[in-house]
Backbone as a chain_set.jsonl record, in Angstrom:
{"seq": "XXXXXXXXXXXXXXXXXXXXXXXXXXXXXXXXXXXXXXXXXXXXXXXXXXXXXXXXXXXXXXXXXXXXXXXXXXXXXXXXXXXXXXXXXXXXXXXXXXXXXXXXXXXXXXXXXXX", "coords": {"N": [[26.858, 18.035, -38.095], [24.76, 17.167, -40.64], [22.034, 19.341, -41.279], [18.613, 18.757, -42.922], [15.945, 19.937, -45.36], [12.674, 19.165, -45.94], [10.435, 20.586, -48.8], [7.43, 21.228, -50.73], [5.953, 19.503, -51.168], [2.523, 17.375, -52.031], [-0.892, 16.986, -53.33], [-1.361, 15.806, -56.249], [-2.869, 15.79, -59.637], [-2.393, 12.71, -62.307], [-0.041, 12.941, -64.477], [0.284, 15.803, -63.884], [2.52, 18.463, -62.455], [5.246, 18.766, -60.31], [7.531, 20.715, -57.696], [10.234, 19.712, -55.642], [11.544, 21.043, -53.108], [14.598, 21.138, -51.119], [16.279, 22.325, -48.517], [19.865, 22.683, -46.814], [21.22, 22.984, -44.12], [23.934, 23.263, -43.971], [26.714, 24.181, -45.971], [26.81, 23.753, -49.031], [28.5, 23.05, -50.793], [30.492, 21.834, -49.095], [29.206, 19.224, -49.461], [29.472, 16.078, -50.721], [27.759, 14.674, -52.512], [24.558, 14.801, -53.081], [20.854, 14.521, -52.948], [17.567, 12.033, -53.612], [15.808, 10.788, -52.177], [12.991, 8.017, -52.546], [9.971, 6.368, -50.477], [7.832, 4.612, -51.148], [4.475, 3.358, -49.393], [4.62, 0.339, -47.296], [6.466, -0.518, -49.318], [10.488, -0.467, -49.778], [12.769, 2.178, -49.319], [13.855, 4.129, -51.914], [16.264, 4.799, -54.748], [15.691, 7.692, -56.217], [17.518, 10.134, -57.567], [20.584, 11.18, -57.947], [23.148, 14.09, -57.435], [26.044, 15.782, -57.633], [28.429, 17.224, -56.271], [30.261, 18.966, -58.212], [27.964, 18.61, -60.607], [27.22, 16.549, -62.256], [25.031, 14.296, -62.735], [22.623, 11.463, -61.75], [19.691, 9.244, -62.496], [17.068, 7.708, -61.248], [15.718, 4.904, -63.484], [13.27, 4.616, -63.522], [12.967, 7.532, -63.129], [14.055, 8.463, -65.288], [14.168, 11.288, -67.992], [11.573, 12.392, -67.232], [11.905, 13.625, -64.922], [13.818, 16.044, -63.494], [16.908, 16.39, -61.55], [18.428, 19.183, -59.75], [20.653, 21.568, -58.442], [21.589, 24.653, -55.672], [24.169, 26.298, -55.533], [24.7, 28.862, -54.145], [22.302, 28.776, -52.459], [22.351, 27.149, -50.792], [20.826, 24.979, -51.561], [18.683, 21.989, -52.862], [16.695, 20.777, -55.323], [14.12, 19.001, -56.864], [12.574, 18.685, -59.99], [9.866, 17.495, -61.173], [7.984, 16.136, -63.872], [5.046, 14.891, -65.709], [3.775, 13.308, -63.938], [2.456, 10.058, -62.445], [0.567, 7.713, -60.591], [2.018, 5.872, -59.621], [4.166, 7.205, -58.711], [3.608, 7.68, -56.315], [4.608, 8.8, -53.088], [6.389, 9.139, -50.199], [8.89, 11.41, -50.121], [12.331, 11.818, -50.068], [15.477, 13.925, -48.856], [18.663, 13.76, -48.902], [22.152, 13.606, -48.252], [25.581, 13.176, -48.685], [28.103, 13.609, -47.335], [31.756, 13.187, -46.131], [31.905, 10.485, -45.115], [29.819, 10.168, -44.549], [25.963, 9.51, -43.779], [22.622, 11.946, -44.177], [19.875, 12.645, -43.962], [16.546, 14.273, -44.791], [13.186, 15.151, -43.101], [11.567, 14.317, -44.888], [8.713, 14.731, -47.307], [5.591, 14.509, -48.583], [4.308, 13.202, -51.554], [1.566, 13.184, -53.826], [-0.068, 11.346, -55.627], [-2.906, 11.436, -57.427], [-6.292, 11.271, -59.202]], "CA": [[25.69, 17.381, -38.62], [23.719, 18.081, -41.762], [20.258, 19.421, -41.564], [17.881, 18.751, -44.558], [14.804, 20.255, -44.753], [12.204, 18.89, -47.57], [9.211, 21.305, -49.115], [7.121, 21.314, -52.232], [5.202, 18.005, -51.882], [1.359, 17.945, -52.105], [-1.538, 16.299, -53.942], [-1.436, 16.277, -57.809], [-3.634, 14.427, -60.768], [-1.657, 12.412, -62.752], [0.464, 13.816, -65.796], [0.477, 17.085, -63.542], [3.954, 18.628, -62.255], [5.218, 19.527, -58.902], [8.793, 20.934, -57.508], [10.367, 19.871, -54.529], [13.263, 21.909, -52.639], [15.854, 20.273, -50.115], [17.366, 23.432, -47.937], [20.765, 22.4, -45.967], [22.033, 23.398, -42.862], [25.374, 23.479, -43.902], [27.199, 25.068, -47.659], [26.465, 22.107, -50.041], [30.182, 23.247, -51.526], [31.18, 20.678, -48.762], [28.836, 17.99, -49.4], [29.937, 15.16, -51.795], [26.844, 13.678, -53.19], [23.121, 15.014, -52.644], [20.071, 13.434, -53.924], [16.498, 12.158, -53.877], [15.066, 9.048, -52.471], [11.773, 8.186, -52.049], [9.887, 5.639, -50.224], [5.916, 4.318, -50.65], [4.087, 3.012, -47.917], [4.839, -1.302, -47.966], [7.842, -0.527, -50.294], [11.639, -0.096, -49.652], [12.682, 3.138, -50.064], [14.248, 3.746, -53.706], [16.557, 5.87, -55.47], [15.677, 8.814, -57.489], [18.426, 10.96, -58.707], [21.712, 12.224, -57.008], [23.412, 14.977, -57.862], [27.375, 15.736, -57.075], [29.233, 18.645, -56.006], [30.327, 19.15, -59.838], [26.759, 18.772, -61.068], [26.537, 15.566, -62.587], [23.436, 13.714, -62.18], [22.417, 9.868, -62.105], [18.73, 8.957, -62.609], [16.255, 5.917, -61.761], [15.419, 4.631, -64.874], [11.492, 5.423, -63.299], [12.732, 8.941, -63.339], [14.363, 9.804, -66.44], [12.958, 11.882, -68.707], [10.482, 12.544, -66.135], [12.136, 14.421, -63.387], [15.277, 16.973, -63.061], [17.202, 17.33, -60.205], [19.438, 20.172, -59.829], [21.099, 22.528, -57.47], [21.956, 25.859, -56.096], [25.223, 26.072, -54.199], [24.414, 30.045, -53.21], [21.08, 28.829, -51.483], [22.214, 25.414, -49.983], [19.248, 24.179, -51.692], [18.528, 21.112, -54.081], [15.744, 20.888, -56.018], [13.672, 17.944, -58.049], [11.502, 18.962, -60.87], [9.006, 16.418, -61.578], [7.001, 15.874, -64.661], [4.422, 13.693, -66.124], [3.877, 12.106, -62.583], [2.079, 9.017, -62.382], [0.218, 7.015, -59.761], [2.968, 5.171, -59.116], [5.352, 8.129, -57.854], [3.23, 8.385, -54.936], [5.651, 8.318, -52.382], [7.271, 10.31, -49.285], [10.241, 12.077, -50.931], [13.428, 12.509, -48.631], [16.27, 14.671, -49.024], [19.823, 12.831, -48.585], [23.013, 13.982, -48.276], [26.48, 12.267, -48.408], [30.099, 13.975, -46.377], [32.59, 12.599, -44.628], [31.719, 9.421, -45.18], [28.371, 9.829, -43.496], [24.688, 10.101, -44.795], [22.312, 12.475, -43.795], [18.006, 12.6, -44.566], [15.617, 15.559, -44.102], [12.003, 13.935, -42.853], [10.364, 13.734, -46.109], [7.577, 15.35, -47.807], [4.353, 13.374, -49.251], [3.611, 13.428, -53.0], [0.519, 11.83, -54.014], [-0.328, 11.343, -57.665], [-4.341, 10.644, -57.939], [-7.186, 11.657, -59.639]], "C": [[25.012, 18.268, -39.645], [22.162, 18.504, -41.866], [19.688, 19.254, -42.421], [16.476, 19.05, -44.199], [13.711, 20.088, -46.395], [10.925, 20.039, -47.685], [8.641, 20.869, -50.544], [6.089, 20.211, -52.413], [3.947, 18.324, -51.278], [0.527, 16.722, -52.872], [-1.991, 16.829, -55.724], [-2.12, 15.012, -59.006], [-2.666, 14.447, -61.416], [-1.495, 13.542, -64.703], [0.491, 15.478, -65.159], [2.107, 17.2, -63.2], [3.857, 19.162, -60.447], [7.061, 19.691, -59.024], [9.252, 20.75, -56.363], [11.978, 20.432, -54.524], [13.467, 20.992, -51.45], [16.42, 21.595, -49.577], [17.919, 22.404, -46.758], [21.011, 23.244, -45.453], [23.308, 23.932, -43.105], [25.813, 24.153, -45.856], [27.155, 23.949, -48.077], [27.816, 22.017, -50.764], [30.681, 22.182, -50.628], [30.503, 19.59, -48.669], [28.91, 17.312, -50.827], [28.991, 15.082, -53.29], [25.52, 13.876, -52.656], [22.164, 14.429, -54.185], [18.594, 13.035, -53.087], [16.162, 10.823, -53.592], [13.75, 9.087, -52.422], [10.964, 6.693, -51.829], [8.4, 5.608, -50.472], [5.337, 3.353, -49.661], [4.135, 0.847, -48.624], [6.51, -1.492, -49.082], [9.158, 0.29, -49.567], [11.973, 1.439, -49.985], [14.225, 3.332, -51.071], [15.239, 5.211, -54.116], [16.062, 7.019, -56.116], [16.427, 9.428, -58.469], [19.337, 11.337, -57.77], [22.141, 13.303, -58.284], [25.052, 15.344, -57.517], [27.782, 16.857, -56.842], [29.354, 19.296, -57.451], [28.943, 19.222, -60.181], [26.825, 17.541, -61.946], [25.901, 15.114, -61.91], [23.713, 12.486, -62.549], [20.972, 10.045, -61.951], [18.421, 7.521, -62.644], [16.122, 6.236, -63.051], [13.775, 5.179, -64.864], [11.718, 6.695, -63.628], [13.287, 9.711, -64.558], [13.823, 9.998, -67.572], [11.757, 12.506, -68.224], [10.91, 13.96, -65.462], [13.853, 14.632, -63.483], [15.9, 17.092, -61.738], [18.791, 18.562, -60.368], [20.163, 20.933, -58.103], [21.911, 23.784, -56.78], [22.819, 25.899, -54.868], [25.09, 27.449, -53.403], [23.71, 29.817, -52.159], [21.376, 28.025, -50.396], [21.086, 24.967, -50.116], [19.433, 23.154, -52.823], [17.295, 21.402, -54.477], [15.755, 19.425, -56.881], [12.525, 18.437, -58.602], [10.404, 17.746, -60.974], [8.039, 16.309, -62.511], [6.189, 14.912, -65.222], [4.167, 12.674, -65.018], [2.304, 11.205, -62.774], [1.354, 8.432, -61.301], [1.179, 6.225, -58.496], [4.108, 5.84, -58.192], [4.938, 8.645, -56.603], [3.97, 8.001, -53.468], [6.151, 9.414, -51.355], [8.983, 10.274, -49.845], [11.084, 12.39, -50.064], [14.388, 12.818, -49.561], [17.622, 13.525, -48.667], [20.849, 13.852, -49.371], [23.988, 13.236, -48.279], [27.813, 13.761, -47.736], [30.485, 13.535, -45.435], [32.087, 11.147, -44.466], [30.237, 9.139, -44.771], [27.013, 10.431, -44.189], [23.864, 10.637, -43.778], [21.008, 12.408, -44.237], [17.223, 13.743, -43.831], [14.287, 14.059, -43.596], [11.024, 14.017, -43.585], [9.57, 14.864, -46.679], [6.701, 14.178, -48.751], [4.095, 13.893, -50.874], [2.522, 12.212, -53.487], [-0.124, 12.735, -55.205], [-1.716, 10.327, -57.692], [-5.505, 11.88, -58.535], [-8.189, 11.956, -58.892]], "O": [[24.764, 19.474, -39.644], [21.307, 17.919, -42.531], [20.355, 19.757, -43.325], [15.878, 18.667, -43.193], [13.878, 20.626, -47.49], [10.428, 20.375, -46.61], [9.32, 20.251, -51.364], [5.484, 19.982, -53.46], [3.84, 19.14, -50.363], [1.077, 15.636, -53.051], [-2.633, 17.775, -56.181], [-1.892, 13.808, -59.119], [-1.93, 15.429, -61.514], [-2.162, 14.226, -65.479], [0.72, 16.372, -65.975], [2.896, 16.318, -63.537], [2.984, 19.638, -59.72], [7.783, 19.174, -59.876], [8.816, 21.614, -55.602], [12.967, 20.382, -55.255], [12.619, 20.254, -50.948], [17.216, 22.064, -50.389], [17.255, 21.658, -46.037], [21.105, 24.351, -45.984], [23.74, 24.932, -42.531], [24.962, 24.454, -46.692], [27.532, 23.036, -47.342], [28.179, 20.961, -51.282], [31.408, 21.399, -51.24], [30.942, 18.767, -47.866], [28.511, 17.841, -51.865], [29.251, 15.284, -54.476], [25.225, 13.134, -51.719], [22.354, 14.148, -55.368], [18.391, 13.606, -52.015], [16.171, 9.888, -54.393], [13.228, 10.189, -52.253], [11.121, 5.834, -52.696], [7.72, 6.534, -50.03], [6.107, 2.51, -49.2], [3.862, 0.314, -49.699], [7.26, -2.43, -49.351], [9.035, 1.351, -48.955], [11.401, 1.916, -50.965], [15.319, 2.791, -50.911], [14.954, 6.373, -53.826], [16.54, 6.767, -57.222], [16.273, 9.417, -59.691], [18.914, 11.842, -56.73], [21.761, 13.391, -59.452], [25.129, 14.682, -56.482], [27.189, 17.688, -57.53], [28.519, 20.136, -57.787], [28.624, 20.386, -59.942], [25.942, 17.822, -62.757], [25.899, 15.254, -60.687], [24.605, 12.162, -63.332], [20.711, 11.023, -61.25], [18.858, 6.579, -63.306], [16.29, 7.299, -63.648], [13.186, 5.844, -65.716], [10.89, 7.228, -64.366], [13.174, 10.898, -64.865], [13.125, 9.183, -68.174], [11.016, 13.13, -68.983], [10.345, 15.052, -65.513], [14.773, 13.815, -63.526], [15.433, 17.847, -60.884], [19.829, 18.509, -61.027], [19.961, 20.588, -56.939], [22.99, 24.001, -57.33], [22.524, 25.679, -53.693], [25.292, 27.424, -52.189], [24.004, 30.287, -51.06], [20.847, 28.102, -49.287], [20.34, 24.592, -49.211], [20.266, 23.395, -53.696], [16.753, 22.366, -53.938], [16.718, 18.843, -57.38], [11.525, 18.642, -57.913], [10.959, 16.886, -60.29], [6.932, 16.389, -61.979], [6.757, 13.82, -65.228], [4.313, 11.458, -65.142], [1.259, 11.714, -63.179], [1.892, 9.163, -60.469], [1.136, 6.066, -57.276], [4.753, 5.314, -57.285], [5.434, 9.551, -55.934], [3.791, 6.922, -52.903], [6.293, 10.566, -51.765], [9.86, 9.412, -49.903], [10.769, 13.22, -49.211], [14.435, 12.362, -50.703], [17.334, 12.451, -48.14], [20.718, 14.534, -50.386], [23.614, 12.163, -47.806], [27.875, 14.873, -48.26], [30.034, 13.4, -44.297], [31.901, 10.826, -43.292], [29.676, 8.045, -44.713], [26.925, 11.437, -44.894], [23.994, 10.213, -42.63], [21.07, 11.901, -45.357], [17.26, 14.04, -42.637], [14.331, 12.831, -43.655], [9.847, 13.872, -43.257], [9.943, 16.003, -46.395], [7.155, 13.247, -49.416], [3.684, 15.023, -51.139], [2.572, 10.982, -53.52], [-0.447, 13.879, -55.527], [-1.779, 9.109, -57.864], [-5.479, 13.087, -58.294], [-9.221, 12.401, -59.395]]}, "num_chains": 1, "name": "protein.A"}
């Protein structure tokens, strides 16, 4: 089993920045497909950005241009940059993993985008 563990999220006025980290349990060298959902309270929760073993990326269309995600296979950590955040990105941010056919979720972190 994969552990995920989310940090970084907080309260920020809009057009500010924040960074969240993802540390795994396990060497991210054997996980497929890591990545970034995030859910707001009443709403489904939503894509963000994956990321792949290789390092290509996919982006919501909400997030690009916006928000980086990256990652560091020494640390077993991901990372999402986030810029220019909005009202709208206020949302609990989870961590997700894909190996072995099977998906994995840390338990979130809160980002809230108000004035």
């Amino acid at each position: 089993q994969v552990q995920l563990v989310e940090s970084g999220g907080g309260l920020v006025q809009p057009g500010g920045s924040l960074r969240l980290s993802c540390a795994a349990s396990e060497n991210i060298l054997s996980i497929n497909v890591m990545g970034w959902y995030r859910q707001a309270p009443g709403k489904q929760r939503e894509l963000v950005a994956t990321i792949s073993r290789d390092g290509y990326t996919n982006y919501a269309d909400s997030a690009k241009g916006r928000f980086t995600v990256s990652r560091d296979n020494s640390k077993n950590a991901m990372y999402l940059q986030m810029y220019g955040l909005k009202p709208e990105d206020t949302a609990v941010y989870y961590c997700y993993a894909y190996r072995w056919g099977n998906n994995y979720w840390g338990q979130g972190t809160q980002v809230t985008v108000s004035s």
